[in-house]
C-alpha positions as CSV (number, residue, x, y, z in Angstrom):
1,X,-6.1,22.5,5.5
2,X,-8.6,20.3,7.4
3,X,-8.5,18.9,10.8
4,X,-7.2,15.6,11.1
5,X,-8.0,13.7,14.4
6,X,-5.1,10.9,15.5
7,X,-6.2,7.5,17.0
8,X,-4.4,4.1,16.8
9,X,-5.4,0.6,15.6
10,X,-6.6,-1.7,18.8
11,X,-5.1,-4.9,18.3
12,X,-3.8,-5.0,21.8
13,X,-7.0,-5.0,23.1
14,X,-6.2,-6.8,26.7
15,X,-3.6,-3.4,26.6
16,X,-6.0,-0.5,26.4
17,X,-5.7,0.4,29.9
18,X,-2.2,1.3,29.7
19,X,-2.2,2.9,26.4
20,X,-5.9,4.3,25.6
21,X,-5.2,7.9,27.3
22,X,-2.7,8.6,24.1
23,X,-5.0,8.8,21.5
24,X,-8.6,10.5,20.8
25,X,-9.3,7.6,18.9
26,X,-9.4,3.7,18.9
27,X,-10.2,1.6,15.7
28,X,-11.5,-2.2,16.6
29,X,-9.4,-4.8,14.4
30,X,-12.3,-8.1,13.6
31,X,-9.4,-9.3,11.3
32,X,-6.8,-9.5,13.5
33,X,-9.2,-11.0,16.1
34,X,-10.4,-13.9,13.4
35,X,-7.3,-14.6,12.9
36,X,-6.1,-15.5,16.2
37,X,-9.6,-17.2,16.4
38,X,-10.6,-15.1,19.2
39,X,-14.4,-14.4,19.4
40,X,-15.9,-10.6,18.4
41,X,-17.6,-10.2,21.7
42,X,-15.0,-11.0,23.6
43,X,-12.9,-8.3,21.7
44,X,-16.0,-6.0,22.3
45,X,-16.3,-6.9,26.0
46,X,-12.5,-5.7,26.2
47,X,-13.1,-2.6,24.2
48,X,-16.3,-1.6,25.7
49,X,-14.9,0.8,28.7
50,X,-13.4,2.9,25.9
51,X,-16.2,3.0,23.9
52,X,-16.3,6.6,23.8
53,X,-13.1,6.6,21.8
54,X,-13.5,4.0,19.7
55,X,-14.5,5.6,16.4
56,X,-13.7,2.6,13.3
57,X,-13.6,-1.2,13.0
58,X,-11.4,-3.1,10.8
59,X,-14.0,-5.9,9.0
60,X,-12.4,-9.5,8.3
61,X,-10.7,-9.9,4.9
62,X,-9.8,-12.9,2.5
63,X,-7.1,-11.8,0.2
64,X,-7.7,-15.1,-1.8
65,X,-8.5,-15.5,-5.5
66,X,-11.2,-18.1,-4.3
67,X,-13.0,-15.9,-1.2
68,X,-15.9,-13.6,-1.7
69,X,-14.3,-11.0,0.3
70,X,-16.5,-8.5,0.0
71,X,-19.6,-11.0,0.5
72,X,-17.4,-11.7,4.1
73,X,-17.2,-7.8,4.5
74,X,-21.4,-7.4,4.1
75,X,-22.2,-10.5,6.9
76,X,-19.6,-8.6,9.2
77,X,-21.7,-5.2,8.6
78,X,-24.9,-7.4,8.8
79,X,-23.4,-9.0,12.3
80,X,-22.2,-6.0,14.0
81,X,-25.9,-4.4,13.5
82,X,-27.3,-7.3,15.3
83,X,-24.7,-7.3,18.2
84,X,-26.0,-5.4,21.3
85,X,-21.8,-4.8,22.2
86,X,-20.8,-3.6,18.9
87,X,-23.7,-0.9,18.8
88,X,-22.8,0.1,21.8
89,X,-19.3,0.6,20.8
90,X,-20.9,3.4,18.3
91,X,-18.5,2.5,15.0
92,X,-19.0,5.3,12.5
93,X,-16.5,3.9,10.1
94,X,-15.9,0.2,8.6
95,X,-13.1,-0.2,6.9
96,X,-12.6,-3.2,4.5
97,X,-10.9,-3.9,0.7
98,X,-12.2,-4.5,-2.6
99,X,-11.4,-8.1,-4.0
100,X,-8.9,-8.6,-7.3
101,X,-11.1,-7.6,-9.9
102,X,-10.7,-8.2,-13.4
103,X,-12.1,-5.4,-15.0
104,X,-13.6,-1.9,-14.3
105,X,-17.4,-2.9,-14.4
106,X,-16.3,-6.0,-11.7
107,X,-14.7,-3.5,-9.9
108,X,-17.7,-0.9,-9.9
109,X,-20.1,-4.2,-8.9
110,X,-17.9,-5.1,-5.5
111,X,-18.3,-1.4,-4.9
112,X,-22.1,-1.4,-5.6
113,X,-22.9,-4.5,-3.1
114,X,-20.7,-2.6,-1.0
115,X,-22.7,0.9,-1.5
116,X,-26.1,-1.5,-0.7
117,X,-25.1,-2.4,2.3
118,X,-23.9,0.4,3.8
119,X,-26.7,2.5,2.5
120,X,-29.1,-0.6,4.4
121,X,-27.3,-0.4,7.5
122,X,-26.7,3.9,7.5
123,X,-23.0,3.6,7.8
124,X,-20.3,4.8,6.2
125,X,-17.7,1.9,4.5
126,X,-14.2,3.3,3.2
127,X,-12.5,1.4,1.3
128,X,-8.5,0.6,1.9
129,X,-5.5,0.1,-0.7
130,X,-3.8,-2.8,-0.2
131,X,-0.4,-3.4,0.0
132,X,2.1,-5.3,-2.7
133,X,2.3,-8.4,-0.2
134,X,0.6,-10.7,-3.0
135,X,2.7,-9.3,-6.0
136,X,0.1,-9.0,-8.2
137,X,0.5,-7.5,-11.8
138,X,0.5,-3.9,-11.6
139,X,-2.8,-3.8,-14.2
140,X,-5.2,-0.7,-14.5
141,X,-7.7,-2.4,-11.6
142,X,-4.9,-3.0,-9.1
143,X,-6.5,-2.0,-6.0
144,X,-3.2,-1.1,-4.6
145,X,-3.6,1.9,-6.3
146,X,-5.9,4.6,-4.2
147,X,-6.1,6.6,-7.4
148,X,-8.1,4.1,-9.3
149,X,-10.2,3.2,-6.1
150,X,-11.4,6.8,-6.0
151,X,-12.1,6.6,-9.8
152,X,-14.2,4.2,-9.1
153,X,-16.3,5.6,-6.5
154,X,-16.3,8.4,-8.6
155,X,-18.1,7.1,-10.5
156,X,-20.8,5.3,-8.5
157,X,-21.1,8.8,-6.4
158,X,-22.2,6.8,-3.3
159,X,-21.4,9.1,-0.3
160,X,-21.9,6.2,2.4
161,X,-18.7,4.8,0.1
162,X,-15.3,6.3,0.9
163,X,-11.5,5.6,0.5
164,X,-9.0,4.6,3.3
165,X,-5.9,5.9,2.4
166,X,-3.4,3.7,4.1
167,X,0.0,5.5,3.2
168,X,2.4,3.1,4.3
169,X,1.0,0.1,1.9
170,X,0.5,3.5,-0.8
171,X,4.9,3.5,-0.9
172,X,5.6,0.1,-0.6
173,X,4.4,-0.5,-4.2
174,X,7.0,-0.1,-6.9
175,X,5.9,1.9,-9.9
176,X,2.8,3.3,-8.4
177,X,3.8,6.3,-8.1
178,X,0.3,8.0,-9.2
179,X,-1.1,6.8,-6.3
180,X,0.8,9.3,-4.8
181,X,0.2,12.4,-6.1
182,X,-2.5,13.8,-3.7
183,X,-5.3,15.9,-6.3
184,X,-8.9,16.9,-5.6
185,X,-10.0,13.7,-7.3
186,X,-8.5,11.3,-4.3
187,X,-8.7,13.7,-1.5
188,X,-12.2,14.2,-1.7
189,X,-12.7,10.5,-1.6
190,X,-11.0,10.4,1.5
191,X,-12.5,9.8,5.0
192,X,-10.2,7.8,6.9
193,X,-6.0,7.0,6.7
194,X,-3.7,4.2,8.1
195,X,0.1,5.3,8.7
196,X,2.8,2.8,9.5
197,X,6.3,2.3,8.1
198,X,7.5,-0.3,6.6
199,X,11.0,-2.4,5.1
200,X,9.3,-1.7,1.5
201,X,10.0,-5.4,1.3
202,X,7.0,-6.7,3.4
203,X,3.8,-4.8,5.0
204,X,5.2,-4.5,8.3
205,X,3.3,-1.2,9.9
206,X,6.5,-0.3,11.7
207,X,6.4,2.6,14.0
208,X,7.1,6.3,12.4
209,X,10.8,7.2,13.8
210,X,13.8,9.3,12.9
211,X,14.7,6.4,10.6
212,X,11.5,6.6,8.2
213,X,11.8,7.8,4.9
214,X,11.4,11.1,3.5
215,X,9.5,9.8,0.8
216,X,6.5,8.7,3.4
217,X,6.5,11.7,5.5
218,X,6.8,13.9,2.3
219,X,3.8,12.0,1.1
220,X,1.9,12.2,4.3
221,X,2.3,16.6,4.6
222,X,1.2,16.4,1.0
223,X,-2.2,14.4,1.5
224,X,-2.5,16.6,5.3
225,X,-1.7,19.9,3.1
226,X,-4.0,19.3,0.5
227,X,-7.1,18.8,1.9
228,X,-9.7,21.1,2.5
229,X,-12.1,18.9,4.7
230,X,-11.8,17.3,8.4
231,X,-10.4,13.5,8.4
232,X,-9.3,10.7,10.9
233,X,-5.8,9.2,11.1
234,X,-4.8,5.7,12.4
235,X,-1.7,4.8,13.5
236,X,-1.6,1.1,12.7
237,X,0.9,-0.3,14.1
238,X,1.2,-4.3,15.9
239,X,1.7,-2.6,19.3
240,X,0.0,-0.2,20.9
241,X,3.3,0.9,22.3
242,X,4.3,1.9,18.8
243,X,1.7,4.2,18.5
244,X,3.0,5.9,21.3
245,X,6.5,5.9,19.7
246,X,5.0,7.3,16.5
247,X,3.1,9.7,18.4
248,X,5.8,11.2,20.0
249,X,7.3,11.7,16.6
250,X,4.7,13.3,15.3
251,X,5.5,16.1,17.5
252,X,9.0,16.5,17.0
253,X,10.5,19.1,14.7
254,X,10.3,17.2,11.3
255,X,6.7,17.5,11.4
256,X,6.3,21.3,12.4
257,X,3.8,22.5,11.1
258,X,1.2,19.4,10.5
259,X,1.1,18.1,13.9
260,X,-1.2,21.7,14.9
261,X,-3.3,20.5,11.5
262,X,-3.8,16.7,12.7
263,X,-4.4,17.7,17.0
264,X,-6.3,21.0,16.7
């Protein structure tokens, strides 16, 4: 079993203050921020006293049939290498999604201009599963599926390419249950999770409590207990505050014995 760091999604940023001494680690959220149309270097500006625990950033996304979403995710990574704030912040991880593609050679070329650009800049870019919010046809490309992402980088063998394994979108998607048996072919894709709850009606990154299901816990020891290397976890939740909550859960008794895995 590796060691898995905990941090928690930054969307509170004006927050951090009261809530940054929880966690080891801090991910910056540019989505979040464009869509409240509040500017990157104010968010940086914000962040920047914690810059030793910030470790990830969150690039925009345009989960639209019409966007170039991963043509928005290469000017963030070409942005944030110009920006005197951001490399000050230190990101080592950029998380971002794949567009719909239609076929497995469209799916291997968003994941080649992907590789290029990460390989350009010397960063790592891990690529998340997304949840069933657009109800999309479950087809063999779905990137809901973290199984079939990791297939895919598979095959391209780009090491500055990686998967973000975001659990709570992972259960949310009826009839994907592949995507959650954890095997040496996804784990050792994986660099970087996101766990939240949610209604498994909407993606609504709900706090981990007494009330969450087995079936995401169960899931989440599984992925912990199965792999052999080191590995970040985000708690990605709306509120800070809830990562607190989730936190403290973490540590109760229906997680003995992963906790000491996740905050050796």
């Amino acid at each position: 079993m590796g060691k898995w760091r905990i941090g928690a999604s930054a969307k509170e940023h004006r927050r951090l203050s009261e809530y940054a001494a929880s966690f080891d680690l801090l991910e910056v959220d540019m989505h979040k921020t464009d869509k409240l149309g509040v500017a990157p270097d104010v968010v940086f500006a914000q962040i920047l006293p914690f810059a030793r625990k910030v470790y990830s950033i969150h690039l925009r996304y345009r989960p639209t049939a019409e966007a170039d979403g991963i043509g928005t995710s290469l000017a963030d990574l070409e942005y944030l290498s110009r920006n005197e704030a951001a490399r000050q912040l230190g990101i080592r991880v950029f998380v971002t999604h794949t567009d719909y593609p239609h076929s497995r050679e469209e799916l291997l070329q968003q994941l080649r201009r992907l590789a290029t650009g990460a390989e350009e800049q010397n960063v790592t870019v891990v690529i998340e599963n997304l949840a069933d919010t657009l109800n999309r046809t479950h087809d063999f490309m779905d990137p809901r599926n973290p199984r079939l992402i990791a297939a895919a980088l598979e095959r391209l063998g780009s090491w500055h390419l990686g998967l973000c394994l975001d659990i709570g979108h992972a259960i949310s998607n009826a009839g994907l249950t592949d995507s959650l048996r954890w095997d040496d072919n996804v784990l050792k894709w994986v660099k970087h999770v996101h766990f939240h709850d949610n209604s498994f009606r909407r993606d609504d990154h709900l706090p981990v409590s007494p009330t969450t299901s087995d079936r995401l816990i169960a899931n989440f020891k599984g992925m912990l207990a199965n792999s052999a290397h080191d590995g970040t976890v985000i708690l990605e939740h709306k509120q800070l505050a809830e990562a607190v909550e989730s936190i403290e859960f973490i540590h109760s008794e229906r997680y003995k014995g992963i906790a000491p895995a996740m905050l050796g």
